[in-house]
N, C-alpha and C positions, 0 to 999 in steps of 0.2 A: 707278125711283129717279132723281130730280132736285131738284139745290138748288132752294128759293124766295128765296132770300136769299144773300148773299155777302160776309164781312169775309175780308180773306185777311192775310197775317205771312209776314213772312221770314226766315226759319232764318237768325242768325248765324255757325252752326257746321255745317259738314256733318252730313246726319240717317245715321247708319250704323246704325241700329237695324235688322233684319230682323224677316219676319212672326213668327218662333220668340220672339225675344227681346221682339218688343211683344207676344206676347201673352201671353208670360208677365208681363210688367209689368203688363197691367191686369185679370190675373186677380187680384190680390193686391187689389183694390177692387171685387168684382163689387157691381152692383145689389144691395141688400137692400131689403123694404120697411119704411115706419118702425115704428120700434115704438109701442104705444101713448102711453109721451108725451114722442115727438117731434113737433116741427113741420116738418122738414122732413131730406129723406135724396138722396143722389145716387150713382151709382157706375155700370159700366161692364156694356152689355148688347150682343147681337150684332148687328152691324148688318144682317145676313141673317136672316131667317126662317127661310130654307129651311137654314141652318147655325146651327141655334142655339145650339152649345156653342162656335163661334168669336167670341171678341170684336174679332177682326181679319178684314176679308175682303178680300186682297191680290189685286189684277189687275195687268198693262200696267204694274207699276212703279207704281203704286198703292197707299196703305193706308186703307178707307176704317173709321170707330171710330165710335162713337156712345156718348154716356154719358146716361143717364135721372135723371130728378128728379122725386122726389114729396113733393109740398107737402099738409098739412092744411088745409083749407078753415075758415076759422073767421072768420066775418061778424062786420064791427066792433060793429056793428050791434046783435048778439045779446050781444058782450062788454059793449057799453056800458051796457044795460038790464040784465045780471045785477049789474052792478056796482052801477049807482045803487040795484038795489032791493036789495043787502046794503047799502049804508052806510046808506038811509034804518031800515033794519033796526038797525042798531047804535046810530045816533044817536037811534032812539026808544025801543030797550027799556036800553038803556044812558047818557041823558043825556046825550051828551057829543059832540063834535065828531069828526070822522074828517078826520085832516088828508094833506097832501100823501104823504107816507112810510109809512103804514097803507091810503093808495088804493092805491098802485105793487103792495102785499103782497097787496092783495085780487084786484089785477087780472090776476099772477099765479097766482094760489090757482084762480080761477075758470078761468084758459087751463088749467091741467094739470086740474081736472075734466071740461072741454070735449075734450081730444084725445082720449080713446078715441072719442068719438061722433062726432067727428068725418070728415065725408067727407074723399076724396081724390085732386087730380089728379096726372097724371102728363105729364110733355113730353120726349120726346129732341129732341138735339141733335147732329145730324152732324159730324164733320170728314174732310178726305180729305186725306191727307200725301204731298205729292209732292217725293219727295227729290231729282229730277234736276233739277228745276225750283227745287229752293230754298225751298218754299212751303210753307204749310199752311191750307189752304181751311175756314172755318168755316160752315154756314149758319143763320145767325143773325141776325133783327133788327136786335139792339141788341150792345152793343159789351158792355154786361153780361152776356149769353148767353155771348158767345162764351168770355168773359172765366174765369164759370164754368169751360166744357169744357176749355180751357185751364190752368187751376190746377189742375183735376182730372187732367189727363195729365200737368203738372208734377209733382204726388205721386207720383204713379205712377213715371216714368221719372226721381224723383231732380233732375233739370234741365229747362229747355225753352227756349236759346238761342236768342228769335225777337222780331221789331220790326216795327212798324208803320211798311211802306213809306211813307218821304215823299216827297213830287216838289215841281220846282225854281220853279214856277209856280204861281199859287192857285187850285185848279180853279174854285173859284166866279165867279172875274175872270174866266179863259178861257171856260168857257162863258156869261157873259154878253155876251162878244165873239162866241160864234160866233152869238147870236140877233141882236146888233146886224148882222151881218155884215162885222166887224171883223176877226177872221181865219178862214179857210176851217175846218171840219169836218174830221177826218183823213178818208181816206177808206174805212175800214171802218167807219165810223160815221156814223148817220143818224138827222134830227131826228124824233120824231114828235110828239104834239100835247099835251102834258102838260108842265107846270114848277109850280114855287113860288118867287115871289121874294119877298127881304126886305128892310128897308127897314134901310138903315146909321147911320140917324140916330134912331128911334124903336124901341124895344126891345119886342119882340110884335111890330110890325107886318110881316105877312104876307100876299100877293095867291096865291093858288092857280089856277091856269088847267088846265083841260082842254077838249078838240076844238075847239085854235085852231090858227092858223098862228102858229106860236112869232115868229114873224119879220115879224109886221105891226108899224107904223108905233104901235099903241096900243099891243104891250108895247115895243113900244123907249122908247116917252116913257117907261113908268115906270123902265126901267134907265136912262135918262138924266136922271131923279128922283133920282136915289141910292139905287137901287134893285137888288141884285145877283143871281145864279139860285145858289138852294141846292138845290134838286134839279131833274131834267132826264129825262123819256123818250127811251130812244135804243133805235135797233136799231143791231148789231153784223155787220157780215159776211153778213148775210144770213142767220143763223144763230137769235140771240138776239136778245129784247127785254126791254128793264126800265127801272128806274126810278136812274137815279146821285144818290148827294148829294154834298156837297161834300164830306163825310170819306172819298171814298172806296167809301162800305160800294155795295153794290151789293143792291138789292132790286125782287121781284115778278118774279122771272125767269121769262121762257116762251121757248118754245121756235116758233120760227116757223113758218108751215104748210108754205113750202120748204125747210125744213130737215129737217119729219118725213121731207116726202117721200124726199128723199133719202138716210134712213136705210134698210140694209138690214132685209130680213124677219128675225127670228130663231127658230129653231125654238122650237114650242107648250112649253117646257120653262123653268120658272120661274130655277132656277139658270141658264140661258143667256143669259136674258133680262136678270138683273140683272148679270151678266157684261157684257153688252154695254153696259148703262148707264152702268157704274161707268167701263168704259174709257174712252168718249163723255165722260162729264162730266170726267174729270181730262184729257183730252184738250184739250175747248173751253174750259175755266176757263183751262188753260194756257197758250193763245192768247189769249185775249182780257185776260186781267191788263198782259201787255206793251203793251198796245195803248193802254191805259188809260192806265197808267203815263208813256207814251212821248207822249197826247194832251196834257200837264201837262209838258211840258219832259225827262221822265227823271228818276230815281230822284235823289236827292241821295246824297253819300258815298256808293254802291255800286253793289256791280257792276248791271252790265244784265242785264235779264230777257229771253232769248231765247225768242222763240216756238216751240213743237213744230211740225213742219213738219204741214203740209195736208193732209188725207187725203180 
């Protein structure tokens, strides 16, 4: 068990919620699948396999949740042709025109004949709430995802006192300064060979680079184009590698070869093994967030995010 992806939030309010009381909070929205004609359903499944009736699996001061979503599949494609071929249908045995207000009716009519037939997928989405830390870890793509799981555990627990960390500098400025070599890298962070820059004056305009040296002479001309870095390959501590944008989110997370190594063996035992994950990852997120944070000047209006010590 490892995020691929990373939006994190911070708890305005202290989270005093225990494993008892979240989970009874989001047993009150478990998973359902859709019924036949819905298009789409969400609610709350276990995020352990090996503990299927828990919807909460608590470790190390950890809660990690996950909420599932299934959408009907129903290709624009197939609605567009059933539609054209009912109005040409009406328009020719009926004379008469099928206007704007009578397409909407039809094109409705056609989607609730289409959902029972229709296929369907299904995506979870993680979160791990780490209340000593202040935080609560999404992994998620897009700010939409997470957004979802989020309003979803809002229902649930009634409230959800949390804001998206700002910092006091533009990260996209800052790390176009550390490719220029305008100011140094922190030093638990390191360049690897991948960026996207975008151009401040032309709107789309987009240069993608991968396995260069971030830091030749030819991307510096374009950041001295007007040209600023909206995402950035970095390793972390020696630990982690991914991909930063400028909002923040943090994506394509892996785990480095010396950092496997240096994880202990855990016994052949599924439950242990996700145990040990869980602690690991709320462990390293919780490091590595401050660092983030701290690489952009610190946090604006609040408190600072202290790192969990080293282990």
């Amino acid at each position: 068990m490892w995020f691929k992806n990373l939006i994190f939030y911070r708890f305005s309010a202290a989270f005093d919620k225990d494993t008892e009381t979240l989970e009874n909070a989001l047993a009150a929205t478990p998973f359902q699948p859709c019924g036949s004609q819905e298009l789409s359903r969400s609610g709350w499944i276990a995020p352990c396999k090996a503990l299927p009736d828990s919807l909460v699996y608590s470790c190390a001061g950890y809660h990690l949740i996950c909420t599932q979503k299934e959408e009907k599949i129903l290709p624009s494609g197939v609605i567009r042709q059933s539609l054209e071929e009912r109005v040409q249908k009406i328009e020719k045995e009926e004379a008469r025109k099928v206007y704007r207000r009578e397409h909407t009716q039809l094109k409705d009519e056609i989607i609730l004949d289409l959902l029972p037939r229709a296929f369907s997928k299904r995506n979870q989405t993680y979160a791990l709430i780490a209340p000593q830390a202040g935080l609560i870890l999404v992994d998620a793509s897009s700010h939409k995802n997470a957004e979802d799981l989020l309003s979803q555990l809002r229902t649930s627990l009634g409230s959800l006192p949390i804001i998206l960390p700002d910092v006091k500098q533009s990260p996209a400025a800052v790390m176009s300064h550390w490719l220029e070599q305008q100011e140094p890298l922190p030093t638990s962070l390191q360049l690897l060979d991948e960026a996207e820059l975008k151009d401040n004056l032309v709107e789309g305009g987009v240069i993608r680079i991968k396995g260069q040296e971030l830091t030749s002479s030819e991307i510096v001309a374009h950041l001295e184009a007007d040209k600023r870095v909206s995402k950035l390959a970095l390793e972390w501590d020696e630990n982690l590698r991914f991909l930063l944008h400028e909002d923040l989110s943090v994506h394509r997370i892996k785990q480095t070869d010396q950092f496997k190594e240096r994880q202990q063996d855990v016994a052949d035992d599924e439950l242990a093994r996700f145990d040990a994950d869980v602690a690991q990852l709320g462990l390293e997120l919780t490091r590595l967030i401050p660092d983030l944070l701290n690489a952009f000047g610190g946090e604006v209006a609040g408190a600072s995010l202290e790192p969990a010590p080293k282990v």
